[in-house]
PDB file of N, H, CA, C and O in Angstrom:
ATOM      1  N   UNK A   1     -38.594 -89.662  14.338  1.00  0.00           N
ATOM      2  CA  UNK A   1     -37.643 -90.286  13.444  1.00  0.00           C
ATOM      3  C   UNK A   1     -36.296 -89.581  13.590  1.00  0.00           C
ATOM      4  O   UNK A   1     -36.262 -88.351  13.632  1.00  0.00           O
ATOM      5  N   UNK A   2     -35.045 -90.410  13.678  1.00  0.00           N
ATOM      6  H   UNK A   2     -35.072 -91.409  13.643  1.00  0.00           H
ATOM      7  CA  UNK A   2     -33.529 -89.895  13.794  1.00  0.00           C
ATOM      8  C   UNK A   2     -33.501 -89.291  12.615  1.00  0.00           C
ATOM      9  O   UNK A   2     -33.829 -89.875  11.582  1.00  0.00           O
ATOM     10  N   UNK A   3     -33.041 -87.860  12.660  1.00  0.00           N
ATOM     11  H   UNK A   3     -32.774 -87.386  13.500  1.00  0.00           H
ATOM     12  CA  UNK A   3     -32.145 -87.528  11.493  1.00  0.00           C
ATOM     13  C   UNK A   3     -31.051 -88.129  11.047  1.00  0.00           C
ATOM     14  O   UNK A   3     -30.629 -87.803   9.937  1.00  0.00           O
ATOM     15  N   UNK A   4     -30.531 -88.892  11.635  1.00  0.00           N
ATOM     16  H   UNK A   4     -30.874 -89.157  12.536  1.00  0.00           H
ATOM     17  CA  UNK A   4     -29.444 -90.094  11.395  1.00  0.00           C
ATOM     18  C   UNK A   4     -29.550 -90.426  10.232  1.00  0.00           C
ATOM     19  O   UNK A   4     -28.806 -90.226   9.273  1.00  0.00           O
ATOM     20  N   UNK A   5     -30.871 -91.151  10.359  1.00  0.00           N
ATOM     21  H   UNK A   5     -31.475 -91.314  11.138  1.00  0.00           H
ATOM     22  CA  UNK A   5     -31.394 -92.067   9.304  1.00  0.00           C
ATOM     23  C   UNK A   5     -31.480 -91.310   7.765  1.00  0.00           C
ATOM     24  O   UNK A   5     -31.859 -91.816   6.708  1.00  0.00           O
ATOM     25  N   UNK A   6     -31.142 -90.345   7.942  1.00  0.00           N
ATOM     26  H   UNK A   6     -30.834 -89.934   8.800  1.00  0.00           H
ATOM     27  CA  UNK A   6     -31.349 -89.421   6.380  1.00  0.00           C
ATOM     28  C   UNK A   6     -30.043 -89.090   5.816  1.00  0.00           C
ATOM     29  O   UNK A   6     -29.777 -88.817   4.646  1.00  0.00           O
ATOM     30  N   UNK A   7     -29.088 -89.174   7.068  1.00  0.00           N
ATOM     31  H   UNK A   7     -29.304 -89.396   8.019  1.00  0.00           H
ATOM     32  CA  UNK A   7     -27.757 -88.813   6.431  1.00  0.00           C
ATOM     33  C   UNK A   7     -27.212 -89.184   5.082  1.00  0.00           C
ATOM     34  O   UNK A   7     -27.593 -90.288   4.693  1.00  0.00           O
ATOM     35  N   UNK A   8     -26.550 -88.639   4.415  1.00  0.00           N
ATOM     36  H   UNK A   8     -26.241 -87.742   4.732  1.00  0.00           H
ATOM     37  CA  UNK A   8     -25.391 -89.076   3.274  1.00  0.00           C
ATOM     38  C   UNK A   8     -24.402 -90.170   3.889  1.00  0.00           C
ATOM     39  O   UNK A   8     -23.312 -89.712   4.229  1.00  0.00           O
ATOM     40  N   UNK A   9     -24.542 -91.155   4.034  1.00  0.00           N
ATOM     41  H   UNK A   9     -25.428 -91.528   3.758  1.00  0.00           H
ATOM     42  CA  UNK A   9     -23.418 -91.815   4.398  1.00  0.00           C
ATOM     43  C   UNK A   9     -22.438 -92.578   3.469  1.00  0.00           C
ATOM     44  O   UNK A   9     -22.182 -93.741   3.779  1.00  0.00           O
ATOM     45  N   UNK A  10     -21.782 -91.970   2.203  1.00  0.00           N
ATOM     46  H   UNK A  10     -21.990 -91.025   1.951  1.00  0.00           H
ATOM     47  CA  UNK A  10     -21.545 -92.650   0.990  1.00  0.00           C
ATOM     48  C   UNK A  10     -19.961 -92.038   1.531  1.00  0.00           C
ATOM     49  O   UNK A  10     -19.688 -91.602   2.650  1.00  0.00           O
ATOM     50  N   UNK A  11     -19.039 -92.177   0.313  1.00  0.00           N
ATOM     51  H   UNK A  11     -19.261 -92.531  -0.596  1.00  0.00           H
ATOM     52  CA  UNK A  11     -17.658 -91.897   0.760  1.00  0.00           C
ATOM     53  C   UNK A  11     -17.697 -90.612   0.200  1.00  0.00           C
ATOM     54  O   UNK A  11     -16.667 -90.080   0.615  1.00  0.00           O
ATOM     55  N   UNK A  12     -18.318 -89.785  -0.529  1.00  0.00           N
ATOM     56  H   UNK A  12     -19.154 -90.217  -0.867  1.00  0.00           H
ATOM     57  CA  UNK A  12     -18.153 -88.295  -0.610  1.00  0.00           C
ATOM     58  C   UNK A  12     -18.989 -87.515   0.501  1.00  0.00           C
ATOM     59  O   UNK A  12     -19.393 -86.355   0.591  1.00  0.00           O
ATOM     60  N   UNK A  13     -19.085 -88.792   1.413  1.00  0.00           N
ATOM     61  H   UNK A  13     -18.756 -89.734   1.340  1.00  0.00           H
ATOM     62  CA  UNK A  13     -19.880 -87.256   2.409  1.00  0.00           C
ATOM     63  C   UNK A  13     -19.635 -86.303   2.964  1.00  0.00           C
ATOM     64  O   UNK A  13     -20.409 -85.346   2.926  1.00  0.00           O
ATOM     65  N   UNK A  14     -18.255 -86.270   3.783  1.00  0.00           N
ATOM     66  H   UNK A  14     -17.627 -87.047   3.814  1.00  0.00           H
ATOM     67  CA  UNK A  14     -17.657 -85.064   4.060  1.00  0.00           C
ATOM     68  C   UNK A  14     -17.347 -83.683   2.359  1.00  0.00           C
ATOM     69  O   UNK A  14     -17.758 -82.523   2.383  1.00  0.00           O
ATOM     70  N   UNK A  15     -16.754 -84.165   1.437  1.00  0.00           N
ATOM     71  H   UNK A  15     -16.420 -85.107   1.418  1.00  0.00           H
ATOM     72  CA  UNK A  15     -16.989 -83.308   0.254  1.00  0.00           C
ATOM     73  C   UNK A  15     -18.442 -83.044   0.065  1.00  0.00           C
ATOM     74  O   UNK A  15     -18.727 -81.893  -0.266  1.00  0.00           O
ATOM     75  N   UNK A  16     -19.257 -83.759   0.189  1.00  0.00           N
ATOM     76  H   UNK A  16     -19.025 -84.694   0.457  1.00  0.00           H
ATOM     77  CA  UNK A  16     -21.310 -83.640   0.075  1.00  0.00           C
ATOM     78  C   UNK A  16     -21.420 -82.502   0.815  1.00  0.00           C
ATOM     79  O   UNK A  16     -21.946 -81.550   0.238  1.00  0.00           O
ATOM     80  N   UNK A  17     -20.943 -82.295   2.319  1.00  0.00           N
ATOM     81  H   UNK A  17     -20.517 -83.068   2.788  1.00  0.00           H
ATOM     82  CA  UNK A  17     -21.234 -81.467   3.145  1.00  0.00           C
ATOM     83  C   UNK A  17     -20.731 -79.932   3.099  1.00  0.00           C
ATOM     84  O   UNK A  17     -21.257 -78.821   3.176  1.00  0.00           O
ATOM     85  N   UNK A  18     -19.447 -80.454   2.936  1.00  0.00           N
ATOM     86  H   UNK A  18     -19.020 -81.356   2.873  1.00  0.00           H
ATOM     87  CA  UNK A  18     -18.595 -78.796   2.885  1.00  0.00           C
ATOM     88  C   UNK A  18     -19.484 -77.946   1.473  1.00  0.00           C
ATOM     89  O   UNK A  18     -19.863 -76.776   1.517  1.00  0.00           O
ATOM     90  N   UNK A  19     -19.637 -78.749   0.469  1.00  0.00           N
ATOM     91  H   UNK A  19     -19.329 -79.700   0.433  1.00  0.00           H
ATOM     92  CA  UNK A  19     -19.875 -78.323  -0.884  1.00  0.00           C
ATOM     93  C   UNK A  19     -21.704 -77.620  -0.688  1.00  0.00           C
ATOM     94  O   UNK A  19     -22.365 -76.799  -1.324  1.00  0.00           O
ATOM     95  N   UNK A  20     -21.864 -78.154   0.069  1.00  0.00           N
ATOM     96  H   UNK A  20     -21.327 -78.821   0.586  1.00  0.00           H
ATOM     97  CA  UNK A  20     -23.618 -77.844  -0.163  1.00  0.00           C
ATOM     98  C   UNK A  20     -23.779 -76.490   1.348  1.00  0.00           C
ATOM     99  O   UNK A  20     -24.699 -75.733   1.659  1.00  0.00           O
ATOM    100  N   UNK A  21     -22.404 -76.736   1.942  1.00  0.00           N
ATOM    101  H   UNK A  21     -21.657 -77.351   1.689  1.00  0.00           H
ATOM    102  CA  UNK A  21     -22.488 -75.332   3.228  1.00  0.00           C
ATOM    103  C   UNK A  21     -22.256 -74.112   2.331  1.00  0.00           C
ATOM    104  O   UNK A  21     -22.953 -73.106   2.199  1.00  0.00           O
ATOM    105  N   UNK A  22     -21.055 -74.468   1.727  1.00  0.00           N
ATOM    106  H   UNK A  22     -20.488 -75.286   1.834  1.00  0.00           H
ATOM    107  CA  UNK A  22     -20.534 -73.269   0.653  1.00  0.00           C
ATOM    108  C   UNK A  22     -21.468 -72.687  -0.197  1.00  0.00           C
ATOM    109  O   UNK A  22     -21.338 -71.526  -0.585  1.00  0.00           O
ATOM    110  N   UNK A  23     -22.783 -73.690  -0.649  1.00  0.00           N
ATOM    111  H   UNK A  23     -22.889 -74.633  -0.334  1.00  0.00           H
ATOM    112  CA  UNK A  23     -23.306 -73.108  -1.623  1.00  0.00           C
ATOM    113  C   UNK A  23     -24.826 -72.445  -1.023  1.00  0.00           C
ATOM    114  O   UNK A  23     -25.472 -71.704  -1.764  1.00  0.00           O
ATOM    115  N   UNK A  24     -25.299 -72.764   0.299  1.00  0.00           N
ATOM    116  H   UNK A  24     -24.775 -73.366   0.901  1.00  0.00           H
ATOM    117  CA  UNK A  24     -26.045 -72.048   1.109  1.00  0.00           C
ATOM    118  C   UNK A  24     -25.272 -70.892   1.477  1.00  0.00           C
ATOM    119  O   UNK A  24     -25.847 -69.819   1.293  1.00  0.00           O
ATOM    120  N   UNK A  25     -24.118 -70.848   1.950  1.00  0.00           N
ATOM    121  H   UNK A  25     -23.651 -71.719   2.100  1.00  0.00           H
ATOM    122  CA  UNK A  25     -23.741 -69.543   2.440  1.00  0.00           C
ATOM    123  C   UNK A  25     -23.522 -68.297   1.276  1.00  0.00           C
ATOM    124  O   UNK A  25     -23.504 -67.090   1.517  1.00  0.00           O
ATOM    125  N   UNK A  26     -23.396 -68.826   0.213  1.00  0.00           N
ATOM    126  H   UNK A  26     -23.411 -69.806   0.017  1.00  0.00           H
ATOM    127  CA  UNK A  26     -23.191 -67.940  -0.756  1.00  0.00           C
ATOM    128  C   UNK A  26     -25.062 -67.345  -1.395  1.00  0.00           C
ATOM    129  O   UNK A  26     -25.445 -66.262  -1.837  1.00  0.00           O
ATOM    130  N   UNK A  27     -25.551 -68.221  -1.228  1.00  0.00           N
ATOM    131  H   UNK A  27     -25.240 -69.101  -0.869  1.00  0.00           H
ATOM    132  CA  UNK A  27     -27.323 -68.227  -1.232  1.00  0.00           C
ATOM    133  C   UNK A  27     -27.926 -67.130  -0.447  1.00  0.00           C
ATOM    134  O   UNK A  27     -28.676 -66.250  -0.870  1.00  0.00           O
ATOM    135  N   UNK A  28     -27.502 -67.303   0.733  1.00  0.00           N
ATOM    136  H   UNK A  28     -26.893 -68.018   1.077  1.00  0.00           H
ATOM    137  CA  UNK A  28     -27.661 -66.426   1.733  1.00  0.00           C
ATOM    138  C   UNK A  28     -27.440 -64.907   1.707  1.00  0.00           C
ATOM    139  O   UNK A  28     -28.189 -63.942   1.853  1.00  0.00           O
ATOM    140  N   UNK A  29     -25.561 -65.124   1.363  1.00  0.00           N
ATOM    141  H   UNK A  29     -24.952 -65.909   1.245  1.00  0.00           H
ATOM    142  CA  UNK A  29     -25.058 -63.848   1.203  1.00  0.00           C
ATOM    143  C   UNK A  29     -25.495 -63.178   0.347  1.00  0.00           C
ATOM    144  O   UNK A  29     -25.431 -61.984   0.641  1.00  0.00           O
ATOM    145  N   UNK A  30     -26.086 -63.451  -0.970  1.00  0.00           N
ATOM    146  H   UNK A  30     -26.138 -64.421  -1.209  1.00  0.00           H
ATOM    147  CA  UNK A  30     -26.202 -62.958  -2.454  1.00  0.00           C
ATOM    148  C   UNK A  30     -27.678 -62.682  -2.576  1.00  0.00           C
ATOM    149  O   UNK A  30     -28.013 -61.785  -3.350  1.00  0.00           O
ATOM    150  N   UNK A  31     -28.641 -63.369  -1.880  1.00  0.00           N
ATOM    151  H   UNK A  31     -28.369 -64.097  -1.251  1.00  0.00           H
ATOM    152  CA  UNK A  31     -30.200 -63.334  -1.855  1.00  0.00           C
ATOM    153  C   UNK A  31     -30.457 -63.238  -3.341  1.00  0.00           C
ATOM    154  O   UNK A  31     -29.540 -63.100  -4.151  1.00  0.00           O
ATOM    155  N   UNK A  32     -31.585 -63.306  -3.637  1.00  0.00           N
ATOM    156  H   UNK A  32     -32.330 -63.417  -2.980  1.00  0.00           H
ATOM    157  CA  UNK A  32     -32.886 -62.696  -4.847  1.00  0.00           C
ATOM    158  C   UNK A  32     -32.173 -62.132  -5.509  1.00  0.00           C
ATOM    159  O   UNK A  32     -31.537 -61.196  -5.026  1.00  0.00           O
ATOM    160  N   UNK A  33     -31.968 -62.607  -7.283  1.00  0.00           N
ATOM    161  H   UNK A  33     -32.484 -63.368  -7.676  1.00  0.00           H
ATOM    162  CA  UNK A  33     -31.808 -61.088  -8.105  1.00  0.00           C
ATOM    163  C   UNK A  33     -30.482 -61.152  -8.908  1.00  0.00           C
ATOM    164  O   UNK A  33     -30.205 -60.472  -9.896  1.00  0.00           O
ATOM    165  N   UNK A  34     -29.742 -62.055  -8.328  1.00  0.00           N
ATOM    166  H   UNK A  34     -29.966 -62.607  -7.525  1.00  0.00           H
ATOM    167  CA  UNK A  34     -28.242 -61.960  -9.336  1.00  0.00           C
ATOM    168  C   UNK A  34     -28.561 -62.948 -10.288  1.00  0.00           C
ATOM    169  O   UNK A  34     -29.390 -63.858 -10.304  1.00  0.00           O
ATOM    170  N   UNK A  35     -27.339 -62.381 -11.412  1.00  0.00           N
ATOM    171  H   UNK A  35     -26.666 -61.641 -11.399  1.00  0.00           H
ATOM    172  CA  UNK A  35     -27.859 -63.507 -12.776  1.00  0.00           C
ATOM    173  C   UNK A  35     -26.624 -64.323 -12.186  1.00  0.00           C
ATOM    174  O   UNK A  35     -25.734 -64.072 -11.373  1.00  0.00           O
ATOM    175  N   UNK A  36     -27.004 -65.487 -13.024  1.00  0.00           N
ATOM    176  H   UNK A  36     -27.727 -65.691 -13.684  1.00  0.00           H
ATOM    177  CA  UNK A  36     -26.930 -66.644 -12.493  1.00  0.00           C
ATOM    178  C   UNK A  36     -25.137 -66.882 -12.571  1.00  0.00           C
ATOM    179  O   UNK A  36     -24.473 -67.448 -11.702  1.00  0.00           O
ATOM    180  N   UNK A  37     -24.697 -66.383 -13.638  1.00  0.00           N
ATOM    181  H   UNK A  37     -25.236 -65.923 -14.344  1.00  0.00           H
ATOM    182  CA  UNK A  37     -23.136 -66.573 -13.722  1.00  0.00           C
ATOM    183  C   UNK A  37     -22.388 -65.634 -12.538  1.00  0.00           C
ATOM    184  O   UNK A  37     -21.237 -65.777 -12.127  1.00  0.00           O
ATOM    185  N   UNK A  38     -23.614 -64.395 -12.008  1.00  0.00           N
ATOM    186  H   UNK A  38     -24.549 -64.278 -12.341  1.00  0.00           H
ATOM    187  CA  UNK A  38     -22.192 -64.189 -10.586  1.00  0.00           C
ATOM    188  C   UNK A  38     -22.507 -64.596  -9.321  1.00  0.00           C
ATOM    189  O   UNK A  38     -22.038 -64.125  -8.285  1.00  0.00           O
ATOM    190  N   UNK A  39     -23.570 -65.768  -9.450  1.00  0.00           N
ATOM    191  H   UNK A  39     -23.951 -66.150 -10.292  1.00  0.00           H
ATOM    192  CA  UNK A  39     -23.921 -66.634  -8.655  1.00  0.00           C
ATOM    193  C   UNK A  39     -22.551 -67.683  -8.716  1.00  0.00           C
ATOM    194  O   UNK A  39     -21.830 -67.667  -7.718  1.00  0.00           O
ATOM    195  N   UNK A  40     -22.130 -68.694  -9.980  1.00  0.00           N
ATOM    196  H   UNK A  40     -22.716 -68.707 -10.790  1.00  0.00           H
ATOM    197  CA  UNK A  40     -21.572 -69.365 -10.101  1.00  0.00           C
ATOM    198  C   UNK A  40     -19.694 -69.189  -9.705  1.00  0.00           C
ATOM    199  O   UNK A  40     -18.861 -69.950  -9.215  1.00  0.00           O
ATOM    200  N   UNK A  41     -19.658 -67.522 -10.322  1.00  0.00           N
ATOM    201  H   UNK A  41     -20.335 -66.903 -10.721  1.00  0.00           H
ATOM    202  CA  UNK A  41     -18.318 -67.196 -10.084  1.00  0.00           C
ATOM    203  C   UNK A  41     -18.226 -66.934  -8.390  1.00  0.00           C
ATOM    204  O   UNK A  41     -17.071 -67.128  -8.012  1.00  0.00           O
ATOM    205  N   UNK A  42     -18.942 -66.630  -7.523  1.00  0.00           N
ATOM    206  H   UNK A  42     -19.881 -66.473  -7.829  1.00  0.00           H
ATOM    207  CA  UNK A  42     -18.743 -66.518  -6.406  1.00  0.00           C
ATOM    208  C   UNK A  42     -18.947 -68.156  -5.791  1.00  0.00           C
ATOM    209  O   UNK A  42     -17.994 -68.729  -5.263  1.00  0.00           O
ATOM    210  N   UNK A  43     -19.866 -68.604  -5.887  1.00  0.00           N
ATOM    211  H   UNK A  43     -20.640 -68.139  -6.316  1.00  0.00           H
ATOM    212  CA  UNK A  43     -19.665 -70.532  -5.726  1.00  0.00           C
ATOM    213  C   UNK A  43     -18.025 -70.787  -5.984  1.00  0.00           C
ATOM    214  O   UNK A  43     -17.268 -70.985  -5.034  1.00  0.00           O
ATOM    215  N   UNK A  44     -17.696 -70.767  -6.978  1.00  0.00           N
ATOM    216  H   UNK A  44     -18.311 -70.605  -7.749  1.00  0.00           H
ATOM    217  CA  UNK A  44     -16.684 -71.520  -8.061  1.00  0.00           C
ATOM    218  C   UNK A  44     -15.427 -70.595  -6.472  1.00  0.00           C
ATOM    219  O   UNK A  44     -14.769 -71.197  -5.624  1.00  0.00           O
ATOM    220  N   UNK A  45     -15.537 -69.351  -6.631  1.00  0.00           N
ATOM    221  H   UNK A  45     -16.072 -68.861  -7.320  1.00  0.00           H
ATOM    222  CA  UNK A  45     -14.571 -68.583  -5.387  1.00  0.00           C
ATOM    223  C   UNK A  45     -14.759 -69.171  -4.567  1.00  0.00           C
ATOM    224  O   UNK A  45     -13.968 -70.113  -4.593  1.00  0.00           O
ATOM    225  N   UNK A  46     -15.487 -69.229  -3.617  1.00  0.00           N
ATOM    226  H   UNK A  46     -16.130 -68.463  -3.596  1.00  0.00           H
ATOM    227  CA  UNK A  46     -15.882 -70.205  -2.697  1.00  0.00           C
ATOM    228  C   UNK A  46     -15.682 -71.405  -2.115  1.00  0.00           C
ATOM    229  O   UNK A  46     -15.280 -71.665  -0.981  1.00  0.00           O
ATOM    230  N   UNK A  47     -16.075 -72.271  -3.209  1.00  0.00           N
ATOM    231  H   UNK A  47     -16.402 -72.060  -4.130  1.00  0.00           H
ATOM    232  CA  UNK A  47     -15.379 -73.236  -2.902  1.00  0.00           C
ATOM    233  C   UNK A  47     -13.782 -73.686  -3.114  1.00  0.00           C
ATOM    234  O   UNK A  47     -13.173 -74.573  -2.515  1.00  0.00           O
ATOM    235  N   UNK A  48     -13.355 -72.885  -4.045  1.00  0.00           N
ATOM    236  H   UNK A  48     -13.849 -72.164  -4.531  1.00  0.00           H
ATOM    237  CA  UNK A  48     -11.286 -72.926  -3.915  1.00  0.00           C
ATOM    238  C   UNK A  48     -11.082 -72.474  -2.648  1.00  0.00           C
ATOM    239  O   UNK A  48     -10.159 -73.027  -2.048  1.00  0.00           O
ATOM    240  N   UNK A  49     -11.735 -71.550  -2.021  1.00  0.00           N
ATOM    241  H   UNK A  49     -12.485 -71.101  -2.508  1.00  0.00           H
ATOM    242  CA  UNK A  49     -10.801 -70.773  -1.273  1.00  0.00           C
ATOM    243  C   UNK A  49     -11.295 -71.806   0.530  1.00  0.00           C
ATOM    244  O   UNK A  49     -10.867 -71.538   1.653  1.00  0.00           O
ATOM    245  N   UNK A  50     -12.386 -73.053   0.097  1.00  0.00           N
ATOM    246  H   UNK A  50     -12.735 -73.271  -0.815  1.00  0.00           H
ATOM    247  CA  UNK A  50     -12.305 -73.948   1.344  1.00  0.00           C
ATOM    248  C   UNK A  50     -11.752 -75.155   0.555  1.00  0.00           C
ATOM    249  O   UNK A  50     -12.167 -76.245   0.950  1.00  0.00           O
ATOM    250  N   UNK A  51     -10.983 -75.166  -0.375  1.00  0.00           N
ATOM    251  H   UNK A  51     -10.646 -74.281  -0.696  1.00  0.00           H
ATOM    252  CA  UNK A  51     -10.095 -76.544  -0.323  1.00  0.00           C
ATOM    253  C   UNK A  51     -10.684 -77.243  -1.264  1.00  0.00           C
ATOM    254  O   UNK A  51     -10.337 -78.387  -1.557  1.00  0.00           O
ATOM    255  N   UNK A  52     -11.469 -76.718  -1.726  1.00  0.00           N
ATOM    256  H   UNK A  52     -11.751 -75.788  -1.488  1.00  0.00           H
ATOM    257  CA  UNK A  52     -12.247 -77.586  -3.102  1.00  0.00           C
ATOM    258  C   UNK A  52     -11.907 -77.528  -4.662  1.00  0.00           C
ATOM    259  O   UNK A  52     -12.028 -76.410  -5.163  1.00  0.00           O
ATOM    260  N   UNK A  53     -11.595 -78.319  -5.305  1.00  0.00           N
ATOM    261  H   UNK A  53     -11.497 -79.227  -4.898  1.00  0.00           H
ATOM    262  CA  UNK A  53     -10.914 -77.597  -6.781  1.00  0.00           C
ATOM    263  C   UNK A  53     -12.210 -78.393  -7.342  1.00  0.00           C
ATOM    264  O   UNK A  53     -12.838 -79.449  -7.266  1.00  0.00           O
ATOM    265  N   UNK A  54     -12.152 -77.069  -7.986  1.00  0.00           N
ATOM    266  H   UNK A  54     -11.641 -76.212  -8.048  1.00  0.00           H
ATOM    267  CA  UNK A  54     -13.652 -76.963  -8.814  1.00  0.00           C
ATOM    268  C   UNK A  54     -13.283 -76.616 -10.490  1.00  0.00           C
ATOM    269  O   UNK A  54     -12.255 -75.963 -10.668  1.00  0.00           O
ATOM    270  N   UNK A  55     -13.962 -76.967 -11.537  1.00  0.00           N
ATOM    271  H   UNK A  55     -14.798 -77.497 -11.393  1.00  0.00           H
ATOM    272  CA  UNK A  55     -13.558 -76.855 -13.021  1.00  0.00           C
ATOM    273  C   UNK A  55     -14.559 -76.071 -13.760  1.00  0.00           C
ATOM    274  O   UNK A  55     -14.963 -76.609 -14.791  1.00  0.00           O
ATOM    275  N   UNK A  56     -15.110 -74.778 -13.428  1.00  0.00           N
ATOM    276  H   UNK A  56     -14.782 -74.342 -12.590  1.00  0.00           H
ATOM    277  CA  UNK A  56     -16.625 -74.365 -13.713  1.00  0.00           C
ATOM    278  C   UNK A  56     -16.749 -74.352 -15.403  1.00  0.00           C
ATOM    279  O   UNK A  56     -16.025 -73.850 -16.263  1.00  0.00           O
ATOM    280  N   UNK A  57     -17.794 -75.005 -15.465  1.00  0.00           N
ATOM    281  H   UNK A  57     -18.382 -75.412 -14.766  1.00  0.00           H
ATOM    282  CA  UNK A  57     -18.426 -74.861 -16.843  1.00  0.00           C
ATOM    283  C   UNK A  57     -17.844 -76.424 -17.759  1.00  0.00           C
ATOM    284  O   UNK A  57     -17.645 -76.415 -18.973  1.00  0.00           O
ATOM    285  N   UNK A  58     -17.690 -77.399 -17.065  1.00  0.00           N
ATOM    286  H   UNK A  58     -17.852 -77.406 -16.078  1.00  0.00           H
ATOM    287  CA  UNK A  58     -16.606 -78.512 -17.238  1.00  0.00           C
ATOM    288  C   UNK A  58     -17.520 -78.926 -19.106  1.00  0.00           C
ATOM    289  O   UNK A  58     -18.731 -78.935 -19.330  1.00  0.00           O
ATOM    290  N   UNK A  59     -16.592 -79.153 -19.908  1.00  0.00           N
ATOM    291  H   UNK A  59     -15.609 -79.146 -19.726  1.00  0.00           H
ATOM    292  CA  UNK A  59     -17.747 -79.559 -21.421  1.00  0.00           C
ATOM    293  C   UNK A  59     -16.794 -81.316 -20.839  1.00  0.00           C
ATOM    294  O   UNK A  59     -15.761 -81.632 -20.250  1.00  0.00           O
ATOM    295  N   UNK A  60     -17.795 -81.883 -21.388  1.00  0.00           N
ATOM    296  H   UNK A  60     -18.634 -81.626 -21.867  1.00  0.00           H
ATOM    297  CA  UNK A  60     -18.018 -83.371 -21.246  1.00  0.00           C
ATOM    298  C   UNK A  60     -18.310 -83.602 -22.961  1.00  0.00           C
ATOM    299  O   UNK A  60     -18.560 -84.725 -23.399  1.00  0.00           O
TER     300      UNK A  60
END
């Protein structure tokens, strides 16, 4: 079976992609063990600093 066929092909897919690299690489970097908010503040860094404006903790 093509991996093709699984893609995101919606109009946020390029934002889908960058956003979910950023948040593996920070996964990676940080491993096992951090609480969860300097998980988020390094995400939230992360993604500004590749072009993403992000609003952390957004109240709706």
């Amino acid at each position: 079976m093509s991996t093709d066929a699984h893609r995101f092909l919606g109009k946020f897919s390029d934002l889908t992609h960058k956003a979910l690299g950023v948040a593996f690489e920070v996964s990676n970097e940080l491993g096992i063990g951090f609480l969860g908010k300097s998980c988020e503040n390094t995400l939230v860094f992360d993604l500004s600093s590749h072009g993403i404006k992000v609003d952390q903790q957004k109240q709706f």
